[in-house]
C-alpha positions as CSV (number, residue, x, y, z in Angstrom):
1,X,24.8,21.7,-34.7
2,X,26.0,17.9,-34.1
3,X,22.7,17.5,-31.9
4,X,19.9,19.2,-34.5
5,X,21.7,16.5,-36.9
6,X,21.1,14.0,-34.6
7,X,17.8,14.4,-34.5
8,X,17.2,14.5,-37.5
9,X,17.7,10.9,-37.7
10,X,15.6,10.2,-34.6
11,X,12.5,11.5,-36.9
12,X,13.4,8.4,-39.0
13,X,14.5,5.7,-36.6
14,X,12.1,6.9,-33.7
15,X,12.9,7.6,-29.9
16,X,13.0,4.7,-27.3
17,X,12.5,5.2,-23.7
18,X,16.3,4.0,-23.6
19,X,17.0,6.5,-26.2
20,X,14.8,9.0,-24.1
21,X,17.2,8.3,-20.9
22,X,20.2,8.0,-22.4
23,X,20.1,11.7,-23.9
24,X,18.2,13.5,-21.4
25,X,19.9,16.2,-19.3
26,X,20.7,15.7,-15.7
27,X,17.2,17.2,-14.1
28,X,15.3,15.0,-16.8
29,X,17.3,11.9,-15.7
30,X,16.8,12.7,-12.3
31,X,13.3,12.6,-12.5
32,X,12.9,9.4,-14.2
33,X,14.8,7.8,-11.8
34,X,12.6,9.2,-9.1
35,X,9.7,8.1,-11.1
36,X,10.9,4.2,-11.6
37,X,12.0,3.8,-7.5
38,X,8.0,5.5,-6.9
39,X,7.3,2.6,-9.4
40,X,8.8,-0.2,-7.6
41,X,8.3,0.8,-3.9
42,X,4.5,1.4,-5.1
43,X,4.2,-2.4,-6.4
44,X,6.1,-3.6,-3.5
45,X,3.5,-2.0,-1.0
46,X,0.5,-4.0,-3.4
47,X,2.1,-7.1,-3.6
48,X,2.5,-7.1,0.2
49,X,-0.7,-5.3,1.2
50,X,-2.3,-8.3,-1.3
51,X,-1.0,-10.7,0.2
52,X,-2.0,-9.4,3.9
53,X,-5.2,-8.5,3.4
54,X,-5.8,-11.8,1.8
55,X,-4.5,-13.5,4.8
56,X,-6.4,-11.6,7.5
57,X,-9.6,-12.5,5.5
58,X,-9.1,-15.9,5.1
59,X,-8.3,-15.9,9.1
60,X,-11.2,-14.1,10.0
61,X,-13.1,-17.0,7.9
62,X,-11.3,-19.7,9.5
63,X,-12.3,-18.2,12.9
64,X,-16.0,-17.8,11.8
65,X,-16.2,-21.1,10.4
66,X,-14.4,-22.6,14.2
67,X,-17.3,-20.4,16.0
68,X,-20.4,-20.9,14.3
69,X,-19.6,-24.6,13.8
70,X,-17.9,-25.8,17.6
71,X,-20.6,-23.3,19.8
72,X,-19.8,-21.1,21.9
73,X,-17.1,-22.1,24.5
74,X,-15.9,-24.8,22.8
75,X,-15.3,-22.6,19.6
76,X,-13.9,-19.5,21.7
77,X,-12.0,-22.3,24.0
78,X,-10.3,-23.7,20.4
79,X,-10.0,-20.1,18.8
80,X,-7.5,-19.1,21.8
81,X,-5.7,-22.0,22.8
82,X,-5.1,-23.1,18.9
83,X,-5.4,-20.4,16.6
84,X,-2.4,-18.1,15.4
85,X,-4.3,-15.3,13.2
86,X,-5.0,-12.0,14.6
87,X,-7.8,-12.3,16.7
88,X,-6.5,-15.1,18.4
89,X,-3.9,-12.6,19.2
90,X,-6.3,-9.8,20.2
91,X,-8.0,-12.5,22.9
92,X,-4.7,-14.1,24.1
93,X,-3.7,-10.7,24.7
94,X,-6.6,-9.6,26.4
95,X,-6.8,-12.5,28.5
96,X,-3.2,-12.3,29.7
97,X,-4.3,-8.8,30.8
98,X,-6.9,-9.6,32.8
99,X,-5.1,-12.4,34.6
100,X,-3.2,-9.6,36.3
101,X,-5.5,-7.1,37.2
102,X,-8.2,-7.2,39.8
103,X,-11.0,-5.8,37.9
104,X,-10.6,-8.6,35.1
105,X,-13.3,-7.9,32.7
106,X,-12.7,-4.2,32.6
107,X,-8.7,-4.6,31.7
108,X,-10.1,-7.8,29.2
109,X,-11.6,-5.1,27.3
110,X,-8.9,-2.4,27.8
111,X,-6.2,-4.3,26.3
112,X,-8.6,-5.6,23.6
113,X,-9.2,-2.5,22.4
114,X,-5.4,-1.6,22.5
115,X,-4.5,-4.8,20.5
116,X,-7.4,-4.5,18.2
117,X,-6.2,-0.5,17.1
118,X,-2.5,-2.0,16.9
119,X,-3.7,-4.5,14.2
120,X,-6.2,-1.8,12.3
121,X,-3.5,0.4,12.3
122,X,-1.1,-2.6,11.0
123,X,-3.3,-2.8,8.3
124,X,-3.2,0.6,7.3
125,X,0.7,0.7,7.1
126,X,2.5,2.1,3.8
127,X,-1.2,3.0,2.5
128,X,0.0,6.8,3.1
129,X,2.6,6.2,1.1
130,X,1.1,4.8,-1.9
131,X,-1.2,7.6,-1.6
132,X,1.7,10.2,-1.8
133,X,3.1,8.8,-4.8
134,X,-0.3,8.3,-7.0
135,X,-0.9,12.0,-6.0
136,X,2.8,13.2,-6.6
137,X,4.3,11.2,-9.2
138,X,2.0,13.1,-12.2
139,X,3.3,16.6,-11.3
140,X,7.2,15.1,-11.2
141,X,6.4,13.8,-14.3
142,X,5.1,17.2,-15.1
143,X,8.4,19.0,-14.2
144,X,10.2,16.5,-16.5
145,X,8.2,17.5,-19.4
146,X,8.3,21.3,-18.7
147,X,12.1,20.9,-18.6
148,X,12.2,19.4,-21.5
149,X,9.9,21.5,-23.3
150,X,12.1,24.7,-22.2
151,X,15.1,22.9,-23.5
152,X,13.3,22.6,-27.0
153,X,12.7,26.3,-27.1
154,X,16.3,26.9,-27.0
155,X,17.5,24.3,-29.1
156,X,14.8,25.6,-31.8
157,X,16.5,29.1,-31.2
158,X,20.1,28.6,-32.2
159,X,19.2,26.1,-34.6
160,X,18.6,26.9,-38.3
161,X,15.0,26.7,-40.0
162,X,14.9,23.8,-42.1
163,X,15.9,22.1,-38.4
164,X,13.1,23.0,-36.6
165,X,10.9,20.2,-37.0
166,X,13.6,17.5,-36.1
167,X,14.4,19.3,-33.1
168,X,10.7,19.8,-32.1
169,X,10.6,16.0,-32.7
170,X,13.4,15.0,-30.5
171,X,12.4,17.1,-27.4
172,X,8.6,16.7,-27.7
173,X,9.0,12.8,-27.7
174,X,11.4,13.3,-24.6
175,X,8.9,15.6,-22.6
176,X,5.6,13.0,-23.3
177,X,7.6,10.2,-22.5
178,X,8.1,12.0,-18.5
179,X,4.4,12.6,-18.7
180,X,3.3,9.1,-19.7
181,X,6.1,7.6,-17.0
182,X,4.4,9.9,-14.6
183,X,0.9,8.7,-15.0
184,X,2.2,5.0,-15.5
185,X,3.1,5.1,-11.8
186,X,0.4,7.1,-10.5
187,X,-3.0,5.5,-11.8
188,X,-1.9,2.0,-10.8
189,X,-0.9,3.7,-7.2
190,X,-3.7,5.9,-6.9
191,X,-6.4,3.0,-8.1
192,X,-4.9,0.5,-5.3
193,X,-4.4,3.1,-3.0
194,X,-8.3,3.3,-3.3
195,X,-9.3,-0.5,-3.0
196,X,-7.3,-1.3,-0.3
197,X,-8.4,1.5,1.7
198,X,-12.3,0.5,1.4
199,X,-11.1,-3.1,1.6
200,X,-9.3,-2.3,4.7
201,X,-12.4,0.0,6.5
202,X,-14.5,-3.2,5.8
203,X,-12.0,-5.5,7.2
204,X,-11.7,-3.6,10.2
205,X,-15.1,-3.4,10.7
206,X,-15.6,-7.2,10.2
207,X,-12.3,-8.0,12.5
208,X,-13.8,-5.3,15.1
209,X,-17.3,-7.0,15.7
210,X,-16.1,-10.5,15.6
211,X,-13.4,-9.5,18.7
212,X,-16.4,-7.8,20.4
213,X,-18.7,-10.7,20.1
214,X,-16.0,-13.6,21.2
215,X,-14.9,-11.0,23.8
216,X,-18.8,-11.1,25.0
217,X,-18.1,-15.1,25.4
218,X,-14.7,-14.4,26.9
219,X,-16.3,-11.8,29.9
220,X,-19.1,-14.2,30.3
221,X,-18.6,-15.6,34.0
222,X,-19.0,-19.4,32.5
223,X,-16.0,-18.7,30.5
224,X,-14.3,-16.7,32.8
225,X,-14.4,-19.5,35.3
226,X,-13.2,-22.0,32.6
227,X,-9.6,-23.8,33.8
228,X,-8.6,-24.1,30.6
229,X,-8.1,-20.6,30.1
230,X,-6.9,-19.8,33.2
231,X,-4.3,-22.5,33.1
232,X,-2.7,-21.1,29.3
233,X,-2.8,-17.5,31.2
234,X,-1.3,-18.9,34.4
């Protein structure tokens, strides 16, 4: 009877999500716990993938700007020996491949392809994950509001008439505020989830033809020929 008289005074004063937590059962507490570590490790997979995907673009701009503005070998010549972003990586790689087999331009464009799916698949990383929590977290939620909604049923049935709407109170406000906690963490999840993956097919389309097109220049017998590439392979 001590908790019906409780709520009672939580129709006046309200429930808090503090409130909420600190008077939930163990399954309820347990899954908002699960639902605020979903929370954080989603945010910490958009803050990083933001920040990533920001930085690959501005590379692949800095690498457009160095090839359409030095020409051809020059602008490949600077790209390798210089640059630090991801498709100087993919070429340096591809180069230092070459260098050691006989057949140069086929194992140039073997280990191209194998550096260029390393970094595509780079940028993919965690995006599973975010998708397993948008797409999960409302039905944990769910289970927290179904668990609180049976333990309302029971409180209704030992408590006395005149009670019931306090205790209805009490346990409703408990079970909506796991539903809303649920959908809190899954729309922002779910929503990035979406962006970065159609951010990330573009990217990888855009990083895929611009490694193709310098590799064209690389292969070329001019620049194969070139000492300075052969000297930062050697």
């Amino acid at each position: 009877m001590e908790e019906i008289a409780e709520s009672a005074v939580h129709i006046q004063n309200g429930v808090s999500a503090f409130d909420v937590f600190a008077e939930a059962s163990v399954v309820v507490r347990l899954v908002m716990l699960v639902l605020l570590a979903f929370s954080l490790v989603s945010w910490a997979i958009i803050f990083k993938k933001y920040f990533v995907i920001n930085r690959h673009k501005r590379e692949l701009h800095d690498v457009e700007v160095v090839f359409n503005s030095r020409g051809t070998a020059l602008g490949i010549r600077e790209i390798v020996e210089c640059g630090s972003g991801v498709v100087a990586r993919i070429l340096q790689h591809g180069i230092k491949h070459a260098q050691q087999l006989r057949n140069k331009k086929e194992g140039f464009h073997r280990a191209i392809n194998s550096e260029l799916t390393r970094a595509v698949d780079k940028l993919e990383e965690q995006l599973g994950l975010l998708s397993a929590i948008g797409s999960s977290a409302p039905y944990i939620g769910l289970l927290g509001t179904l668990w609180k909604v049976i333990e309302s049923f029971r409180a209704v049935s030992i408590g006395e008439s005149q009670q019931i709407a306090s205790v209805l109170y009490h346990y409703m406000a408990e079970a909506l505020y796991t539903l809303a906690l649920g959908l809190l963490v899954a729309i922002p999840a779910q929503l990035f989830y979406n962006g970065f993956s159609a951010y990330v097919t573009k990217l990888s389309h855009r990083l895929g033809n611009l490694v193709y097109e310098l590799s064209a220049f690389v292969t070329n017998e001019e620049c194969a020929s070139d000492s300075s590439f052969e000297s930062r392979d050697s």
